[in-house]
BAVEXRO-113567 format. One record per residue (C-alpha): chain; x, z, y. Coordinates in steps of 0.05 Angstrom, whole numbers, m for minus. Example, Ala and Ser with C-alpha at 12.3 -4.5 7.8 and 13.67 -1.06 7.14 Angstrom:
BEGIN
seti,c1,c3,c2
A,246,156,m90 .
A,273,143,m21 .
***
This chain:
BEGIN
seti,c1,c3,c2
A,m204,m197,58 .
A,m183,m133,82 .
A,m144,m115,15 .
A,m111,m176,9 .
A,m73,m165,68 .
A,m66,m93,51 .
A,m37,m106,m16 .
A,1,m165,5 .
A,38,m127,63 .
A,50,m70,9 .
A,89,m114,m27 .
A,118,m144,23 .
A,153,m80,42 .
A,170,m56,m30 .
A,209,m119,m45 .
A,243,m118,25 .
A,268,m44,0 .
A,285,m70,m57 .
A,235,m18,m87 .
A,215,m12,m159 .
A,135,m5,m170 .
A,155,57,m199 .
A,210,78,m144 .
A,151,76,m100 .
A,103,112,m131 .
A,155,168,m138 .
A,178,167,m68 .
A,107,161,m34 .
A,91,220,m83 .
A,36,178,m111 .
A,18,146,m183 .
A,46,89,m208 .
A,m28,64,m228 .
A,m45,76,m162 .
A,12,35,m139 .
A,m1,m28,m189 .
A,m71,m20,m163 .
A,m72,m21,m90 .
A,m15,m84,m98 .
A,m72,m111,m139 .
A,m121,m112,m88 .
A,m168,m59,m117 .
A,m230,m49,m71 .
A,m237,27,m84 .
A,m168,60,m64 .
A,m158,129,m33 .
A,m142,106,36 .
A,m109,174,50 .
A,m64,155,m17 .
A,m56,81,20 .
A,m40,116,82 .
A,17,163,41 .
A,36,101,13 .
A,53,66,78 .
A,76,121,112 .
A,140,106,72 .
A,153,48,110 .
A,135,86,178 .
A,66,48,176 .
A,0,79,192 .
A,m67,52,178 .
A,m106,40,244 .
A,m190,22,256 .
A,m185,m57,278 .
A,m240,m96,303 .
A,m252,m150,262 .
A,m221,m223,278 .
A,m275,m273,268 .
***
């Protein structure tokens, strides 16, 4: 659950940039793997690589209580 919307806003904010998978991984300063991954939904990610990711977009990853 939490992935989806982790990957999906990801996306989101790579095509609003009009970023390349591979733009992104090179300006985030991570691996394009990583990238294809974490848009994938992967359950194991790096979240301080998910956090370098977003910080791109001036996004930060924040504990949430979860919505039932």
């Amino acid at each position: 659950m939490c992935n989806s919307v982790i990957s999906s806003t990801l996306k989101a904010l790579r095509k609003e940039y009009g970023l390349t998978q591979v733009d992104l991984a090179m300006k985030s300063g991570v691996g394009l793997n990583f990238v294809r991954e974490l848009e994938q939904g992967k359950a194991t990610v790096r979240m301080d690589k998910v956090a370098q990711v977003f910080d791109l977009f001036g996004y930060e990853l924040v504990p949430q209580k979860k919505v039932k």
